[in-house]
N, C-alpha and C positions, 0 to 999 in steps of 0.2 A: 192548623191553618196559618199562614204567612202574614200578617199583620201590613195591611196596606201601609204605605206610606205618606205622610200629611200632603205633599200634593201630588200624588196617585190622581189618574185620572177617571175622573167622575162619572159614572153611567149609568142612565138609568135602561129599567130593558121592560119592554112590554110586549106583550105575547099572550095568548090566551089558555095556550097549553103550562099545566102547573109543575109539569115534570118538568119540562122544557126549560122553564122556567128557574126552576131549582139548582139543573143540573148546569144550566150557564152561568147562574150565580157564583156557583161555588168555582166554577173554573175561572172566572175571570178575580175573582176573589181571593186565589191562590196564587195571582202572579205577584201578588205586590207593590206593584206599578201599576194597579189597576183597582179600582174598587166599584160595587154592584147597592149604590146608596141606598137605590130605590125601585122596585119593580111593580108591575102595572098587569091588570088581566085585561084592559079596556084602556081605549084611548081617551073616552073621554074623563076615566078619571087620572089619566094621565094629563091630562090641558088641564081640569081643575086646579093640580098640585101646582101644576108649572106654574099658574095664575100670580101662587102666594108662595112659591118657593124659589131659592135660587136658582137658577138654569144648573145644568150639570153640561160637563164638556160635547157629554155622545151621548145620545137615544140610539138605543138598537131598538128597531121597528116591525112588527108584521103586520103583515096585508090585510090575513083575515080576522080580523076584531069585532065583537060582538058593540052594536049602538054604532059606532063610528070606523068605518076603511082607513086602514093605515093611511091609503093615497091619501083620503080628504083630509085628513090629522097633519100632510105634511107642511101644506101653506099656514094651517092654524101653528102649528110650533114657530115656523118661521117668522109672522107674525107676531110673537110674546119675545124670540129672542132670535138674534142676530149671530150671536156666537158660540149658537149649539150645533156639532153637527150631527145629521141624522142619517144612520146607515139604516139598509130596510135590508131583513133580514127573512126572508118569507122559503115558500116552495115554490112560489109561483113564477117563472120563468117565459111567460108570452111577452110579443113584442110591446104590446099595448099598455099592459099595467109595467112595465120597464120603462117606455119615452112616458108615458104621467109621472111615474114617481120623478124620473130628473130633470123632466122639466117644472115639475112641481117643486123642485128644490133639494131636493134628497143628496147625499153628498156620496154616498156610497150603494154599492147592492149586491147582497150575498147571498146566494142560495144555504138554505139548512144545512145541505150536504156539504157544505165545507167544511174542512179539516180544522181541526182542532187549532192546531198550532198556525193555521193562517189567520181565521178568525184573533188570536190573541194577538196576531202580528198588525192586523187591519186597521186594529184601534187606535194604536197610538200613529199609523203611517195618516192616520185623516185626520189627526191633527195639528202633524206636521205638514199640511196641504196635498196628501195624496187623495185619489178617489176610487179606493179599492171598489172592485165587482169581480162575479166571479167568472171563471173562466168562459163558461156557456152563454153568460149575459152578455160578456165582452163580443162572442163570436155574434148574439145574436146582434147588437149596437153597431156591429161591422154588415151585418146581412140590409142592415137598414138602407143601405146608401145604393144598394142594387135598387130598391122601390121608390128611390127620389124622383120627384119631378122637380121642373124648375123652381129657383128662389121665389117664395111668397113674399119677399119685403124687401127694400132695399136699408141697410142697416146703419152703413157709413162707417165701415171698418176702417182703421188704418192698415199701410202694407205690414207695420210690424203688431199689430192686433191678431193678423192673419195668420202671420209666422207663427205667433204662441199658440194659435188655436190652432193650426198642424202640428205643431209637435204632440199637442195635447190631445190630439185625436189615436196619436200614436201610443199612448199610453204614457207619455214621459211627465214625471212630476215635474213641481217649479223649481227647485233645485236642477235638474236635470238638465231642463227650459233653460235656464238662467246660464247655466256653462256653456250650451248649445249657441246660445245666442250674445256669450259674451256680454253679460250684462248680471246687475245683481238679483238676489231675489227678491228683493225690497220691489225693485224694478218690476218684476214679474208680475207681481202682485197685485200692484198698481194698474197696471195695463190690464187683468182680471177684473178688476174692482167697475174699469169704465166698461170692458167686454161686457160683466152682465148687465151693467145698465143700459146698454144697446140693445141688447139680446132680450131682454127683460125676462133674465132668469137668476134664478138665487145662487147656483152654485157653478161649479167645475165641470159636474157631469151633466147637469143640466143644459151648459154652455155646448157640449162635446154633441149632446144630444139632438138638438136646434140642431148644429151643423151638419150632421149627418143627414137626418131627415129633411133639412130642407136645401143640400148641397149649396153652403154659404160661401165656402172656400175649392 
């Protein structure tokens, strides 16, 4: 096995299933640029550890957990820590438990059936500020915007709060944003930071989420 490296990023994974469990360990565990510190069969002893231990970069997350729903587990993480993010990582693919998780704060969302080598690839692009989900979650987040009615809130976006937030409907990360819009990514960033607090949602897909469902832009 490959010997992570001292800042290899940090993950913990919780999941109920112990194969599952095993078998992601050791995958994520042999990139080397990656390591699997700590794993969980329940969330809630998952939140106890967090309580008294260091945050780790990424939680990979699923839904169905025994005592405690991934979804409820997600505002509790977010709560202990600020700058963990949490990809949910389930089978379950409806629209319902999809907009809970990002607007609950979830930064990313994978279906099991994703490949291998994306999943290793997701981890490190969400900590570079991407918000991986997988293909069919994506189509379903787009299906969302045919069932909108009009805006429930008036938010007080700026026009260039607006801009970022179409681009980023579009799939394009901050970096991406950032050359699109001739500006740094510092900048982007920034302009994200005040988006969720208008939006009053914690993340990237959260933000994306809001706007689709409730056609903001």
């Amino acid at each position: 096995m490959i010997k992570p490296k001292s800042d290899a990023i940090n993950i913990w994974l919780v999941d109920d299933n112990q194969t599952f469990r095993k078998t992601l360990a050791n995958l994520i565990n042999q990139t080397g640029s990656m390591k699997t510190e700590k794993v969980f069969s329940s969330a809630v002893d998952m939140l106890s550890s967090l309580k008294k231990n260091n945050a780790p970069d990424v939680i990979l997350l699923d839904i169905g957990l025994p005592d405690m729903s991934g979804l409820d587990a997600i505002q509790k993480i977010k709560m202990v820590t600020q700058t963990t993010s949490v990809i949910m990582l389930t089978v379950y693919d409806d629209k319902d438990k999809i907009q809970r998780a990002l607007l609950s704060g979830a930064d990313g969302y994978l279906l099991k059936n994703v490949p291998a080598k994306q999943l290793m690839e997701s981890i490190p692009e969400i900590t570079n500020g991407g918000a991986p989900v997988s293909p069919r979650v994506a189509k379903k987040m787009i299906g969302m915007v045919s069932e909108c009615r009009e805006p429930r809130a008036e938010y007080n976006l700026t026009s260039r709060e607006k801009d970022i937030l179409g681009l980023a409907t579009k799939g394009l990360k901050n970096e991406a944003i950032a050359e699109k819009l001739i500006v740094s990514r510092h900048t982007v960033n920034t302009h994200f930071k005040n988006i969720y607090i208008k939006l009053q949602v914690n993340s990237k897909p959260g933000a994306v989420a809001k706007v689709l469902s409730e056609r903001i832009i």
